[in-house]
C-alpha positions in Angstrom: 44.5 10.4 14.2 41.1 9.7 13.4 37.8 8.2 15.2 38.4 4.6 13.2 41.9 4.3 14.7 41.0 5.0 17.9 38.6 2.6 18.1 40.9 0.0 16.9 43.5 1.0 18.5 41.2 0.5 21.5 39.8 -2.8 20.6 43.5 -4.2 19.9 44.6 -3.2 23.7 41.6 -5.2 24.7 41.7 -8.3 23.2 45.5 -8.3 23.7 45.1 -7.7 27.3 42.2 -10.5 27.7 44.2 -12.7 26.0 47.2 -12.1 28.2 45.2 -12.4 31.3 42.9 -15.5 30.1 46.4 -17.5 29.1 47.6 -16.4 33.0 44.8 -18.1 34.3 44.7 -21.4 32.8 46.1 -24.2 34.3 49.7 -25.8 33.9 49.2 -29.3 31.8 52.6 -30.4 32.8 52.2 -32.5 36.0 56.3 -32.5 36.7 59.0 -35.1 37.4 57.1 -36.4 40.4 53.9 -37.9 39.0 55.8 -39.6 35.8 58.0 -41.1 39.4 54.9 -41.7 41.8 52.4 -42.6 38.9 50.0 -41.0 41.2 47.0 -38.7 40.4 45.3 -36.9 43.2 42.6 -35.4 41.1 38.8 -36.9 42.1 36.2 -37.1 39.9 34.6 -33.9 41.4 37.9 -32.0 40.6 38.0 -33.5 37.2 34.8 -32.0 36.2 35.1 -28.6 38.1 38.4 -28.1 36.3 37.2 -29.3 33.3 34.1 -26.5 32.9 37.0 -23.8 34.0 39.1 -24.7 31.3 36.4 -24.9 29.0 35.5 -21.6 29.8 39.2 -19.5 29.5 39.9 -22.2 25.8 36.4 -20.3 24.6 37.8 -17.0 25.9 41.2 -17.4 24.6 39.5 -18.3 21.4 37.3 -15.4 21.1 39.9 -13.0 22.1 42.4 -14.4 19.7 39.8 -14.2 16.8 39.0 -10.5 17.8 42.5 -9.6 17.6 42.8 -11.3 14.2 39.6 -9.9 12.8 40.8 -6.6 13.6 44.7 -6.5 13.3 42.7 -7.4 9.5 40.4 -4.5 9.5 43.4 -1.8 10.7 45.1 -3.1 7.5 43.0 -3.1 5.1 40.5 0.0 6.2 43.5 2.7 7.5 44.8 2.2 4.3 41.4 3.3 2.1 41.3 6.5 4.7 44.5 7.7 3.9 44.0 8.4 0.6 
């Protein structure tokens, strides 16, 4: 097994495992049986912004994580190939 898979190898684990935890973290968008019943929202305008800069935050994580894990499920396939050879 060489350096170059390694370090793949490595960087797959990662971004697989920060996706994983960023998707944890994020917040349910499904507010249940009980506010489609109440009509009720107990979120104030304070809450509405502080959640809103959280899940700004873990969307731009999940995105960069999800492109890293693209960009180099891409590079595995088409570079471990060439060293092979």
């Amino acid at each position: 097994m060489g350096t170059v898979e390694v370090i793949m190898g490595v960087l797959l684990l990662i971004s697989c495992l920060i996706i994983v935890v960023v998707v944890l973290m994020q917040d349910s968008k499904d507010q249940g049986l009980t506010s489609a019943i109440g009509g009720g929202s107990s979120d104030t305008f304070f809450n509405k912004n502080e959640s809103r800069t959280k899940e700004a935050r873990l969307n731009r994580w999940t995105k960069f994580a999800a492109f890293l894990f693209f960009a180099v499920t891409l590079a595995v396939n088409i570079i471990i190939p060439f060293l092979h050879k």
